[in-house]
C-alpha positions in Angstrom: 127.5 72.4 164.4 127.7 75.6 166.8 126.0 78.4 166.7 127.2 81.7 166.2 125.4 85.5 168.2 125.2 86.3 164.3 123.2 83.2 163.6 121.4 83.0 166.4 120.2 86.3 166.0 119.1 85.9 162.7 116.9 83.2 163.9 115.8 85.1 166.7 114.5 88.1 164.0 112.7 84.7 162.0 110.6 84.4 165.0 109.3 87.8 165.6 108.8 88.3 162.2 106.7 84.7 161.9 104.3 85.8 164.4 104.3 89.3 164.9 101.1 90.0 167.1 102.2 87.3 169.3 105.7 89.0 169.4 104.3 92.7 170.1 101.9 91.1 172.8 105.5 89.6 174.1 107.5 92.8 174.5 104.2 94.9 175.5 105.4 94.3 179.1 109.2 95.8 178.3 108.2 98.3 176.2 106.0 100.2 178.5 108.4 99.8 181.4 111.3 101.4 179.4 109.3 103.9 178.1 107.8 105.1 181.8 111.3 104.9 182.7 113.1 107.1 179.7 110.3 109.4 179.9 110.1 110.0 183.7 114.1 110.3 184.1 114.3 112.9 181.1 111.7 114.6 182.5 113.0 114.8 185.9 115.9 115.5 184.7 115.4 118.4 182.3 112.5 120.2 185.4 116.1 119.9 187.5 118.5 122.0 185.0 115.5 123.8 184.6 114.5 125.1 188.1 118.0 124.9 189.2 119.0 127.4 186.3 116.1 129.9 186.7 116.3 130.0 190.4 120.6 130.4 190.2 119.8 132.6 187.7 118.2 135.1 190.5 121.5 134.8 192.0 123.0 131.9 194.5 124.1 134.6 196.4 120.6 136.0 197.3 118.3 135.6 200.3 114.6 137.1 201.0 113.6 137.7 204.8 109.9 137.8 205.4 107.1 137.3 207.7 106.8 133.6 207.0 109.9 132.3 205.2 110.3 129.0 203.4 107.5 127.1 205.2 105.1 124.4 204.0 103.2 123.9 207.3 100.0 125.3 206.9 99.4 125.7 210.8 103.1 126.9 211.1 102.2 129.3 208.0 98.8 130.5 210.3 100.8 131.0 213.0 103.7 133.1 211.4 101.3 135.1 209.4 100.8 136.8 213.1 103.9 138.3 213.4 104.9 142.1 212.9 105.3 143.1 209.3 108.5 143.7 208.3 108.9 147.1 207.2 111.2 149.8 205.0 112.5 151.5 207.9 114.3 147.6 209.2 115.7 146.9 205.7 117.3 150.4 205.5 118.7 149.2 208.9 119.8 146.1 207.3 120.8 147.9 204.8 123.3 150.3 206.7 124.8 147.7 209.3 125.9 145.7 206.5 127.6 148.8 204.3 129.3 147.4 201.4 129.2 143.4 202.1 126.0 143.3 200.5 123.1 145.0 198.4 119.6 145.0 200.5 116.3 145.9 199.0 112.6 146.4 200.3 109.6 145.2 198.1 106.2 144.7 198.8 103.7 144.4 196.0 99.5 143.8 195.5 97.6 143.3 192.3 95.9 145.6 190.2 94.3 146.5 187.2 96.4 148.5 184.7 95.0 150.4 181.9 96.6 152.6 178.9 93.3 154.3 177.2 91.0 151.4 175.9 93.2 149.1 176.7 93.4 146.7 179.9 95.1 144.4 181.5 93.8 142.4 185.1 95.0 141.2 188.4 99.2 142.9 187.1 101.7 142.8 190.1 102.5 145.7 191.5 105.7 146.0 192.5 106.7 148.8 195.0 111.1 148.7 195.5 113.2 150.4 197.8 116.8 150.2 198.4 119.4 148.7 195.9 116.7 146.6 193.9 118.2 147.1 190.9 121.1 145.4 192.2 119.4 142.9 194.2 117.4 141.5 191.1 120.1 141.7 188.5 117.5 144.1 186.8 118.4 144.5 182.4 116.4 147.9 181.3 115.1 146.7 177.3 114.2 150.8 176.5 114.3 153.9 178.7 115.5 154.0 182.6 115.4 151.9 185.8 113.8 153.6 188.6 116.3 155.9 190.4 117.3 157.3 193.8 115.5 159.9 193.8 112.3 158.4 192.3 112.2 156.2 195.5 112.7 159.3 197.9 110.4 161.4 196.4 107.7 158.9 195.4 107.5 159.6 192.3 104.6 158.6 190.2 107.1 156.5 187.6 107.2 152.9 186.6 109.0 150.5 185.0 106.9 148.0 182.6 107.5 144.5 182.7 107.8 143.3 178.7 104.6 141.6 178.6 102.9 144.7 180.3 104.6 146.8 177.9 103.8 144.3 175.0 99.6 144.7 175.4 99.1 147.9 176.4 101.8 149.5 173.8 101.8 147.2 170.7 103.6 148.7 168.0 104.2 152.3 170.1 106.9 153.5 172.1 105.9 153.1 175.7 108.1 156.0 177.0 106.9 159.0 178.6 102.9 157.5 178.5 100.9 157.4 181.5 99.0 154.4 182.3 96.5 153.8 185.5 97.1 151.6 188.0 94.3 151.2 190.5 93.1 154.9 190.4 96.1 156.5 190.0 98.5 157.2 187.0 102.0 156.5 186.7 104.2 157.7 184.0 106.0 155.1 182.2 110.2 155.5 182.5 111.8 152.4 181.1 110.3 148.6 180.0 112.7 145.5 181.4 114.3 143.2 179.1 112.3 139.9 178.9 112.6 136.8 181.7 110.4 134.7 180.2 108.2 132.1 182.0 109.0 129.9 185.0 106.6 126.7 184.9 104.0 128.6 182.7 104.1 131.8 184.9 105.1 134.8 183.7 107.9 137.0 184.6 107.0 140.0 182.9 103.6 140.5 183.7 104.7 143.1 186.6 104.5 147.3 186.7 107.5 148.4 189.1 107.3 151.8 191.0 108.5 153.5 194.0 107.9 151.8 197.5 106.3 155.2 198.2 104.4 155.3 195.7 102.6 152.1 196.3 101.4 153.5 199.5 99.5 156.2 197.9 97.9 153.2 195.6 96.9 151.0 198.2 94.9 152.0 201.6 97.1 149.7 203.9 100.8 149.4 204.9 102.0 145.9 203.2 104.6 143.6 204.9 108.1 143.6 203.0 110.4 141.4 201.3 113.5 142.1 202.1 116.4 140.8 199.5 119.7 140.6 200.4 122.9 139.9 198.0 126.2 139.3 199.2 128.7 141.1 197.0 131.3 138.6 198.2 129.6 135.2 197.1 131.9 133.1 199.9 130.4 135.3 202.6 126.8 134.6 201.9 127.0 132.3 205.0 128.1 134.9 207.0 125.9 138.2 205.6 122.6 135.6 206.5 123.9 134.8 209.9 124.5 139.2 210.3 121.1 140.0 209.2 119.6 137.3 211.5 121.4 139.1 214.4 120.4 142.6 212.9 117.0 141.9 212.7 116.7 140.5 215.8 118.0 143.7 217.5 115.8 145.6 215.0 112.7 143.9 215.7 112.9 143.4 220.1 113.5 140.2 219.4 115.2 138.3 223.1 117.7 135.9 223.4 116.4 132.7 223.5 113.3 133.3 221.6 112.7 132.2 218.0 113.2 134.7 215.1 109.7 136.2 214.2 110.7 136.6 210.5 111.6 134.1 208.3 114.5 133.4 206.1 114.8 132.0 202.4 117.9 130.7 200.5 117.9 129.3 196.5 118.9 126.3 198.4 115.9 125.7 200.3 114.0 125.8 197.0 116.2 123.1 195.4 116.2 121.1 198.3 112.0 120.5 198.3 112.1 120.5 194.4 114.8 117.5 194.4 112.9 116.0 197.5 110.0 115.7 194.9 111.4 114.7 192.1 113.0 111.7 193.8 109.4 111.2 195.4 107.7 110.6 191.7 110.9 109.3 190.1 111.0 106.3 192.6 106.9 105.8 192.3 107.3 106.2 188.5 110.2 103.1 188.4 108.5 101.4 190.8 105.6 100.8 188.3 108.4 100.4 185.4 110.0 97.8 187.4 106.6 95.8 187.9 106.1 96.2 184.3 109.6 94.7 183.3 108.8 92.1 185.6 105.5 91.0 183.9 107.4 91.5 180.5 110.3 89.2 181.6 107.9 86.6 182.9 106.1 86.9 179.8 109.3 86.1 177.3 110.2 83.4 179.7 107.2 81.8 178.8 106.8 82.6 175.2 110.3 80.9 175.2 109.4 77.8 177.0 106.3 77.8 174.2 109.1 78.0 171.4 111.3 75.4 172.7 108.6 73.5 172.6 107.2 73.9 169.0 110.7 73.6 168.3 112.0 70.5 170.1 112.5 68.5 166.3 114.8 71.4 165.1 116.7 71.0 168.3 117.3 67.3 167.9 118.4 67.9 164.6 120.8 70.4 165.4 122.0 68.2 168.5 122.4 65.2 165.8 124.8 67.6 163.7 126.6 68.2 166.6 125.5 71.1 167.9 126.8 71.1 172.0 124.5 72.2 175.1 126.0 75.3 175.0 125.4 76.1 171.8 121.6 75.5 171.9 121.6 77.4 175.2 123.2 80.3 173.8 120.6 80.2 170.5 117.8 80.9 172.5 119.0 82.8 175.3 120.1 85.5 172.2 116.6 85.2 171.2 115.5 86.0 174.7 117.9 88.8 174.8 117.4 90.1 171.3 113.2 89.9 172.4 114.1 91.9 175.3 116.0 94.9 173.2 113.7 95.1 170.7 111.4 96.0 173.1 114.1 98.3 174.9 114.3 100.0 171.7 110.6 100.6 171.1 110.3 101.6 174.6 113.6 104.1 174.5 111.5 106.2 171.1 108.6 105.6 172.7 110.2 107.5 176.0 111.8 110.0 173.9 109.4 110.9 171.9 106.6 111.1 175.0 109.8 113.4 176.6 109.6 115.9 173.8 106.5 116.2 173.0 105.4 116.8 176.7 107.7 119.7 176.1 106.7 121.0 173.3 103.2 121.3 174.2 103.7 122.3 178.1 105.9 124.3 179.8 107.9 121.0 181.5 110.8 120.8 180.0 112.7 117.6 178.9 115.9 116.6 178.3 117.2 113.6 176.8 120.7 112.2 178.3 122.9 108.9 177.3 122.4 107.8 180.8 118.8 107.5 180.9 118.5 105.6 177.0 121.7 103.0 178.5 119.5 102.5 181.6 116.9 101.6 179.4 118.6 99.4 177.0 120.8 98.0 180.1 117.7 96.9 182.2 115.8 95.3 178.9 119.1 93.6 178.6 119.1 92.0 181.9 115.4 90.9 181.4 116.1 89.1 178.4 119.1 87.3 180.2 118.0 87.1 183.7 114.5 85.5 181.9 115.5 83.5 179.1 118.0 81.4 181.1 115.7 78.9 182.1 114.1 78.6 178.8 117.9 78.1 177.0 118.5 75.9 179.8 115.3 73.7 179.4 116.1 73.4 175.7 119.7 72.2 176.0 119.4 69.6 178.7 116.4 68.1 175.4 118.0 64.6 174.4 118.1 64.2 171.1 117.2 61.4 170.6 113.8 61.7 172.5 113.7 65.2 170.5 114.0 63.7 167.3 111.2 61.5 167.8 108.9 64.2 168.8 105.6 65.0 167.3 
């Protein structure tokens, strides 16, 4: 008599069901090496929409020049730390040899404490702008004004409030036209930006923005710049970097031959490292998946071989009703298989649910694709198959008569 998947299924379900801590013990091995892996690719994959949309977000058309640029050397970074500091007066140059093929501002910032009568906040970033920052930074005013023209050239005493500035040291009041102190000196407040939101649990709106001037007058040192260019013509971005290299250059004495002393920093760079990482901890990650879909698959093999075993009688009877090798092959390797995706299946919830609630209660985010829960269920497949095959095999080659006789 042959057996049908439906059948053999059914039997398959008897089994784990007749000794279920011997089952769980089984599929320990599969579960946990599905769930590191759905859990580590929906993570990975949900930190890379997520980085690559906030840092896009800033524009894919923007660069920053610095001292040091994108650098992760920390004797390189010692070393480029001794250059000049880039200042106003070379992104205003920037600034006016590029004309209208991009936007060019000048920010430098330090941290300070900022106050509104009893109330105070520490360590806020003070940001002090020049040039078309507003452009630059795809700045969104919430209430009141940006900065303008003439508050940069006449350092004004004016700032703009980052929303969760605004948020604690105005709650419930309008913000507009107040004077808070930063440092020790008071700056009346203009406008409030509309909300960023956080990038990997950091704040974006815990920031006070005022004139470049004006930050000289707070702080008793000149600060090195960040210059941020914007191509208005996204397909020229190549080419407006490669024009500020040569400006600056000019700008800053620099000879042919010799290495840039600034630095330059695209979005790109930044995705580059991130992904470099993230392939880093997702190969480490399945590496330890694999070994543990390894140990699961070696442990159904064996629980198999046990079962064919205990059940060499019901395979002589089954071969003396006519049951074919093939037949009692396929019997158990659909146990194996159906073994295997149970555990797949625990593991996948298991993943999913470790995915979510990671981001629910950290600022990783997840997200859940089709591809990462049919890798899962796929490679629990395959162990049940590429595993079980010896133990169907083992069972079908059983004579029946010598079966039948078995004690």
């Amino acid at each position: 008599m042959a057996i049908d998947f439906q059948e053999s299924t059914g039997i398959a379900f008897q089994a784990l069901r007749a000794n279920k801590l011997r089952s769980l013990l089984t599929l320990l091995g599969t579960i946990i090496g599905v769930t590191a892996v759905i859990a580590v690719i929906s993570l990975v994959q949900g930190m890379n929409h997520y980085v690559s949309d906030r840092l896009l977000a800033q524009g894919s058309n923007v660069f920053w020049v610095d001292k040091i640029g994108f650098e992760m050397d920390n004797d390189k970074i010692r070393e480029a730390l001794k250059r000049p500091d880039l200042t106003v007066v070379e992104a205003e140059a920037v600034r006016d040899a590029l004309g209208r093929k991009a936007y060019v501002k000048a920010e430098a910032g330090d941290n300070e404490e900022v106050k509104y009568l009893q109330k105070k906040m520490h360590r806020i970033q003070i940001k002090g702008v020049a040039g078309d920052f507003q452009l630059v930074d795809d700045q969104e005013i919430e209430i009141g004004r940006p900065l303008a023209d003439v508050d940069v050239q006449r350092r004004r005493s004016v700032a703009v409030l980052g929303s969760e500035v605004a948020d604690e040291l105005f709650p419930g009041i309008d913000p507009l036209g107040r004077s808070i102190q930063a440092g020790n000196r008071r700056f009346q407040v203009v406008g409030v930006a509309k909300r960023k939101g956080s990038f990997f649990g950091e704040s974006q709106d815990r920031y006070v923005q005022i004139p470049y001037g004006a930050l000289l007058k707070l702080v008793s040192y000149t600060p090195s710049v960040s210059i941020g260019v914007k191509s208005a013509d996204a397909g020229k971005f190549e080419q407006v970097m490669d024009e500020t290299r040569a400006i600056l250059r000019v700008v800053r004495h620099v000879r042919p031959g010799q290495p840039d002393n600034f630095g330059i920093t695209t979005p790109e760079a930044f995705l580059g490292l991130w992904r470099n990482f993230t392939a880093t901890a997702f190969i480490v990650v399945i590496g330890v998946a694999a070994i543990s879909l390894l140990v699961g698959g070696i442990v159904i093999m064996n629980t198999m071989l046990v079962s064919v075993t205990e059940r060499t009688r019901e395979i002589g009877v089954r071969k003396a009703l006519g049951a074919r090798r093939g037949d009692i092959m396929l019997q158990f390797l659909v146990e194996a298989v159906v073994l295997s995706l149970v555990g797949g299946a625990i593991g996948v919830a298991l993943g999913i649910s470790i995915a979510l609630l990671v981001g629910a209660v950290s600022p990783l985010p997840a997200a859940v694709s089709g591809v990462a829960v049919g890798l899962g269920v796929g490679m629990s497949a395959l162990v049940g198959v590429f595993f079980g095959v010896y133990p169907a095999a083992r069972a079908a080659k059983l004579d029946p008569v010598d079966a039948l006789r078995y004690e």
